[in-house]
VOZAMI-328472 format. One line per field, with one value per atom (N, C-alpha, C, O): chain; residue number from 1; x, y, z; atom name. Coordinates in nm, 4 decimals. Layout:
VOZAMI-328472
ch: c(A, ...) $
i: c(NUM, ...) $
u: c(X, ...) $
v: c(Y, ...) $
w: c(Z, ...) $
at: c(CA, ...) $
***
This chain:
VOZAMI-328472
ch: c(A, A, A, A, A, A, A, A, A, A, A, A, A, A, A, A, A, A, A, A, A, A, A, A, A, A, A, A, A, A, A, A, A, A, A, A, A, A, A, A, A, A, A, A, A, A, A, A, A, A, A, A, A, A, A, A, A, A, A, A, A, A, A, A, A, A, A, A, A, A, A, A, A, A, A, A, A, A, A, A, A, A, A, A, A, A, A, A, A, A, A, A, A, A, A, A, A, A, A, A, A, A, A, A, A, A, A, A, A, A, A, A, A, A, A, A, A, A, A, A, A, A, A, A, A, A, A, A, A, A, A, A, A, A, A, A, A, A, A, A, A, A, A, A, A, A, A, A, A, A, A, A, A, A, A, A, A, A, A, A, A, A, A, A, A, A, A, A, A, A, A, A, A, A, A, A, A, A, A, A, A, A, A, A, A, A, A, A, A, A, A, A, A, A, A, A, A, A, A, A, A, A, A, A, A, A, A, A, A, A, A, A, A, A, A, A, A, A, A, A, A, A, A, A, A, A, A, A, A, A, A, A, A, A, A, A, A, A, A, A, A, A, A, A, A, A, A, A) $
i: c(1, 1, 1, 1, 2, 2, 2, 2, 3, 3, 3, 3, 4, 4, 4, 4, 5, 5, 5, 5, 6, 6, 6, 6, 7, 7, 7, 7, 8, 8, 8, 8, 9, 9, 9, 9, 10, 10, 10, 10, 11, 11, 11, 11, 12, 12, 12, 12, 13, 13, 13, 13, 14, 14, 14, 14, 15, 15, 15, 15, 16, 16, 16, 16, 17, 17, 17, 17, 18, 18, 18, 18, 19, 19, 19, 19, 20, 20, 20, 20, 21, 21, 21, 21, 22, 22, 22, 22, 23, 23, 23, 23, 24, 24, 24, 24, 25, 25, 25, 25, 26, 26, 26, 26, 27, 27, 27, 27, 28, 28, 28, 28, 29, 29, 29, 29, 30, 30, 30, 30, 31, 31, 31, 31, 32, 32, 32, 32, 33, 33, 33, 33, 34, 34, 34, 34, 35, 35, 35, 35, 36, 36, 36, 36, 37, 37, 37, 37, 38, 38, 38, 38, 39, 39, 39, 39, 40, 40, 40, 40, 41, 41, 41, 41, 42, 42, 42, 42, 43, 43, 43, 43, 44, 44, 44, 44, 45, 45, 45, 45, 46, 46, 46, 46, 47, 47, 47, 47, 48, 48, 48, 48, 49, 49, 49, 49, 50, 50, 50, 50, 51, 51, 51, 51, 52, 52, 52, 52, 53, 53, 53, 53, 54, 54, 54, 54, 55, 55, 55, 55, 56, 56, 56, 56, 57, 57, 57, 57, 58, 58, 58, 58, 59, 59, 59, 59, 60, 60, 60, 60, 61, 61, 61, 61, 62, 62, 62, 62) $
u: c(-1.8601, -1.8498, -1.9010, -1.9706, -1.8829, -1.9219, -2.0749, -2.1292, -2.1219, -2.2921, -2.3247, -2.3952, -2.2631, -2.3257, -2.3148, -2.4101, -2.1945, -2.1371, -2.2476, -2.3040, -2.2916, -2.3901, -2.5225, -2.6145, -2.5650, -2.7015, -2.6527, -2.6690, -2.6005, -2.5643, -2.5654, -2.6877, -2.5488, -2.5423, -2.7008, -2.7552, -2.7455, -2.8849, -2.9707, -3.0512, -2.9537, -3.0670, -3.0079, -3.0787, -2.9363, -2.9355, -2.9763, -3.0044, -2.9855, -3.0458, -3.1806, -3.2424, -3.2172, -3.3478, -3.4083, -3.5171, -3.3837, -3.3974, -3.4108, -3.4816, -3.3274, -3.3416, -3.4604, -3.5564, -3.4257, -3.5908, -3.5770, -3.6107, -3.5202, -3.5101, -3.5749, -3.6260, -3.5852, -3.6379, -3.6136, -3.6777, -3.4637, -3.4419, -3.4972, -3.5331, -3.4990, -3.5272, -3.6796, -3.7651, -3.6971, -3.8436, -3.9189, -4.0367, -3.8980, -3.9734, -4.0389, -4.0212, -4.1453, -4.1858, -4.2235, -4.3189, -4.0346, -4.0372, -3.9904, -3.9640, -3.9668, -3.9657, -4.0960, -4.1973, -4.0733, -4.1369, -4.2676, -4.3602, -4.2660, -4.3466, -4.3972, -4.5015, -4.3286, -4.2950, -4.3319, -4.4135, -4.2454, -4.2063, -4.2341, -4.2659, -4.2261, -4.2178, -4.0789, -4.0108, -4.0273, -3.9257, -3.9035, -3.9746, -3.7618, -3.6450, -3.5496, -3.4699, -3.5292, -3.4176, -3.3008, -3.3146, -3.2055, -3.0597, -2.9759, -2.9954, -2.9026, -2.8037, -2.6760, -2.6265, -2.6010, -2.4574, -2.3958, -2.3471, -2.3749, -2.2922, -2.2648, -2.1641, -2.4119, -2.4206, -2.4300, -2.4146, -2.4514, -2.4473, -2.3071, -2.2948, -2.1958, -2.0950, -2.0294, -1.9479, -2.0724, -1.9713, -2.0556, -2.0084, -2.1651, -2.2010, -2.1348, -2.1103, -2.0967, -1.9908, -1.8987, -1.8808, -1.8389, -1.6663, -1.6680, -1.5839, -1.7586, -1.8340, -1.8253, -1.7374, -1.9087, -1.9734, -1.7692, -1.6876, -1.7550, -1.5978, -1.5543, -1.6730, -1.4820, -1.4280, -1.4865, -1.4410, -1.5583, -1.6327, -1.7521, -1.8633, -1.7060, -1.7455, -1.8632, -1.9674, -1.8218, -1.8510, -1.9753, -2.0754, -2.0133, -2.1251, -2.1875, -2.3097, -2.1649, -2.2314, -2.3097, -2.3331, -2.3361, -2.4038, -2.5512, -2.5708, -2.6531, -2.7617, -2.7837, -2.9040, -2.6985, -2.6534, -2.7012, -2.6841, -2.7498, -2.7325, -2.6852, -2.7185, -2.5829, -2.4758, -2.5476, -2.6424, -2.4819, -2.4922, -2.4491, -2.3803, -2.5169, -2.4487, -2.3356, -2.2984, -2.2347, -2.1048, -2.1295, -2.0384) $
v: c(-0.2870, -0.4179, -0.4151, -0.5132, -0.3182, -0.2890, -0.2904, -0.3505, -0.2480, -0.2390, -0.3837, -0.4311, -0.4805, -0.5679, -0.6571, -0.7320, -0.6617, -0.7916, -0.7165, -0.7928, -0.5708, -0.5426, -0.5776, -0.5589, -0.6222, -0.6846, -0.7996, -0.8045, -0.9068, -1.0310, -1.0331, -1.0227, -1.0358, -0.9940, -0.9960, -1.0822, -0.8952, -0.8528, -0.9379, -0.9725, -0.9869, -1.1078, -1.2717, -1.3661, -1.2938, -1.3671, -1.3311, -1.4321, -1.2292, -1.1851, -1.2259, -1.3088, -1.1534, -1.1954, -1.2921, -1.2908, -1.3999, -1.5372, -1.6066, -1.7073, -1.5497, -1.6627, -1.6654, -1.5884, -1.8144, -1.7816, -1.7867, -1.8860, -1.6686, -1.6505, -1.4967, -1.4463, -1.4234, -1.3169, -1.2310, -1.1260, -1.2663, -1.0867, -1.0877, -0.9904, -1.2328, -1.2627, -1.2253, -1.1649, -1.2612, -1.2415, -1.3885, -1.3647, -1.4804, -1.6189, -1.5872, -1.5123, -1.7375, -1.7918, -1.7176, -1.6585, -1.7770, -1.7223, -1.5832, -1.5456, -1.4558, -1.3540, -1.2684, -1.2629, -1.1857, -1.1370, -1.1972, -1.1257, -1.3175, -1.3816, -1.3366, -1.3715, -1.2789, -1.2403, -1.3056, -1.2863, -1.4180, -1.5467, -1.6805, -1.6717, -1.8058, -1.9084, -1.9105, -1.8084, -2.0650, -2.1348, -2.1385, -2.1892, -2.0689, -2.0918, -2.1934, -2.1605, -2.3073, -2.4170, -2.3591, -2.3418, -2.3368, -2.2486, -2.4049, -2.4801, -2.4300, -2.5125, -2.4862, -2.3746, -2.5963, -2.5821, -2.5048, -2.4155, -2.5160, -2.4744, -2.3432, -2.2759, -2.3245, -2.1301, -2.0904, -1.9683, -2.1359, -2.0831, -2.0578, -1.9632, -2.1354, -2.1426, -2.0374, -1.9505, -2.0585, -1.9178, -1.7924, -1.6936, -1.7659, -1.6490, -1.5857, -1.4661, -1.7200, -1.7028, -1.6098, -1.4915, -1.7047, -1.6505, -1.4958, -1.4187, -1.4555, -1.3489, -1.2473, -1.1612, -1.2532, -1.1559, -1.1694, -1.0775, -1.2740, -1.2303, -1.1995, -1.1814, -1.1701, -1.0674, -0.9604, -0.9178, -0.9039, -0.7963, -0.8069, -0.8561, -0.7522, -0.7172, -0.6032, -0.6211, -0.5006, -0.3537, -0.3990, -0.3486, -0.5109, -0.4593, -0.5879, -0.5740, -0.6543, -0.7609, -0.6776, -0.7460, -0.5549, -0.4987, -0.5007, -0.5277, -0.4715, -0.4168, -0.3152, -0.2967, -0.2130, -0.0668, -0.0662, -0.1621, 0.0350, 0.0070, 0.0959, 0.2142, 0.0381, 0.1056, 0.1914, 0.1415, 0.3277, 0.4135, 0.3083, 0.2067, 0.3800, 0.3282, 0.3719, 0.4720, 0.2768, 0.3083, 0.4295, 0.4830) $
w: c(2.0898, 2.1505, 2.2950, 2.3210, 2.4077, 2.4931, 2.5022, 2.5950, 2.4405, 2.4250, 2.4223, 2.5113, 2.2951, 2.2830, 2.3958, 2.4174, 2.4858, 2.5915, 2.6840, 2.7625, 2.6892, 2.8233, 2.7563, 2.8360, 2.6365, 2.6173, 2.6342, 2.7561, 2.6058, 2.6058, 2.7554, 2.7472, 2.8556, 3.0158, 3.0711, 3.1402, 3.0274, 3.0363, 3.0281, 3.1146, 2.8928, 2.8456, 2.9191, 2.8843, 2.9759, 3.0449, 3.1928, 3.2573, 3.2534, 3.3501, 3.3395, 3.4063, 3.2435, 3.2180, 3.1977, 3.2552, 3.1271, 3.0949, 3.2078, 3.2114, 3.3408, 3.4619, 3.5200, 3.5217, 3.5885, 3.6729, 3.8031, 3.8675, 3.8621, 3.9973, 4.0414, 3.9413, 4.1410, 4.1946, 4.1543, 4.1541, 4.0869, 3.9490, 3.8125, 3.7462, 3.7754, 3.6280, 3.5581, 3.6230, 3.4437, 3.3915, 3.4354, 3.4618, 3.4453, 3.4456, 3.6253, 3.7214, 3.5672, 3.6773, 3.8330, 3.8834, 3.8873, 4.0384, 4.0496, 4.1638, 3.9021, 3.9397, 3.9001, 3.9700, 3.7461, 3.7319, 3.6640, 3.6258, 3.6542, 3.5643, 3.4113, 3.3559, 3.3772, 3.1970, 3.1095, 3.0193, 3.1472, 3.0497, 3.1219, 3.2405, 3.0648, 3.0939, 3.1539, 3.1631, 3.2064, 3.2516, 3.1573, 3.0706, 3.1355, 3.0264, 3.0493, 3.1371, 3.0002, 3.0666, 2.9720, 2.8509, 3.0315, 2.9740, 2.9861, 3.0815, 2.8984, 2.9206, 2.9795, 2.9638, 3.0616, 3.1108, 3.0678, 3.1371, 2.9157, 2.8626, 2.8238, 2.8014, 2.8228, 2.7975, 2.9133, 2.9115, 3.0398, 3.1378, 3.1944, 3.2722, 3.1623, 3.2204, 3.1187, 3.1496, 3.0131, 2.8884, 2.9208, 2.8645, 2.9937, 3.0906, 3.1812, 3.1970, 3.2648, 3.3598, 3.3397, 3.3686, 3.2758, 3.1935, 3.1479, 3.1940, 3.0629, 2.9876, 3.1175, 3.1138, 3.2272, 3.3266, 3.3732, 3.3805, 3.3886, 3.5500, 3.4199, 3.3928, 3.2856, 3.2216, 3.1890, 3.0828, 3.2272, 3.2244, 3.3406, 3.3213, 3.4598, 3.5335, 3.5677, 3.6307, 3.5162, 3.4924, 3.4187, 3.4697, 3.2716, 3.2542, 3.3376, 3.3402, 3.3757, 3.4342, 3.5871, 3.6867, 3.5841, 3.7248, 3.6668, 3.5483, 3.7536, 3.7155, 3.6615, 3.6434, 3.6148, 3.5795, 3.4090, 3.3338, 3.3791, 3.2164, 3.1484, 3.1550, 3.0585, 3.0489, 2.8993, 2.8387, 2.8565, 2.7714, 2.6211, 2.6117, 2.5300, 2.3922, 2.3839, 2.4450, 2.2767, 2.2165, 2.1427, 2.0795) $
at: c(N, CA, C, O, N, CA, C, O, N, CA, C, O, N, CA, C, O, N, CA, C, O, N, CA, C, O, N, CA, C, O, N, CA, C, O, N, CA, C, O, N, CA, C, O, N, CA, C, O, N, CA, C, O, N, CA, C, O, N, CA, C, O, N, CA, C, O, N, CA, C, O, N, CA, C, O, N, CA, C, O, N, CA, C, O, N, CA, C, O, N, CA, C, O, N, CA, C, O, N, CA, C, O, N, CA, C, O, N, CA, C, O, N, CA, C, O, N, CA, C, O, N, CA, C, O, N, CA, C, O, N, CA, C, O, N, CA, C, O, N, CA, C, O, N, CA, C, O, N, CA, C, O, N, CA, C, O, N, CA, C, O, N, CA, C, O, N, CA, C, O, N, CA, C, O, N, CA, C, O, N, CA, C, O, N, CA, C, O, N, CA, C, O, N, CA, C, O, N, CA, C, O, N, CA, C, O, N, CA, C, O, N, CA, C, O, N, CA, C, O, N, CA, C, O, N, CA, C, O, N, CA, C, O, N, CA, C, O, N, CA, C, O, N, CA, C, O, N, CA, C, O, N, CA, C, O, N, CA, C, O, N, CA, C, O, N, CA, C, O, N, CA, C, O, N, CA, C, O) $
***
């Protein structure tokens, strides 16, 4: 379960489009991903209960 909440983490990292993300205004990867409220805010929730994998760190397999 650990593995999966630190990909689930990740790929929203990635998805953004800011100076860390793959889009646009970072790495330019990808297009502008428009993420909705709603998954953004159950990101939220997701990363502040699990902190640890929500770093830039990548964590080992289970």
């Amino acid at each position: 379960m650990r593995r999966f909440i630190a990909l689930l983490l990740g790929e929203m990292r990635r998805l953004s489009d800011d100076q860390h993300g793959y889009g646009p205004r970072g790495a330019d990867f990808i297009d502008h991903v428009d993420i909705p409220g709603d998954v953004m805010e159950a990101n939220q929730r997701l990363a502040a209960a699990h902190p640890a994998r929500s770093s830039r760190r990548t964590d080992p397999p289970d």
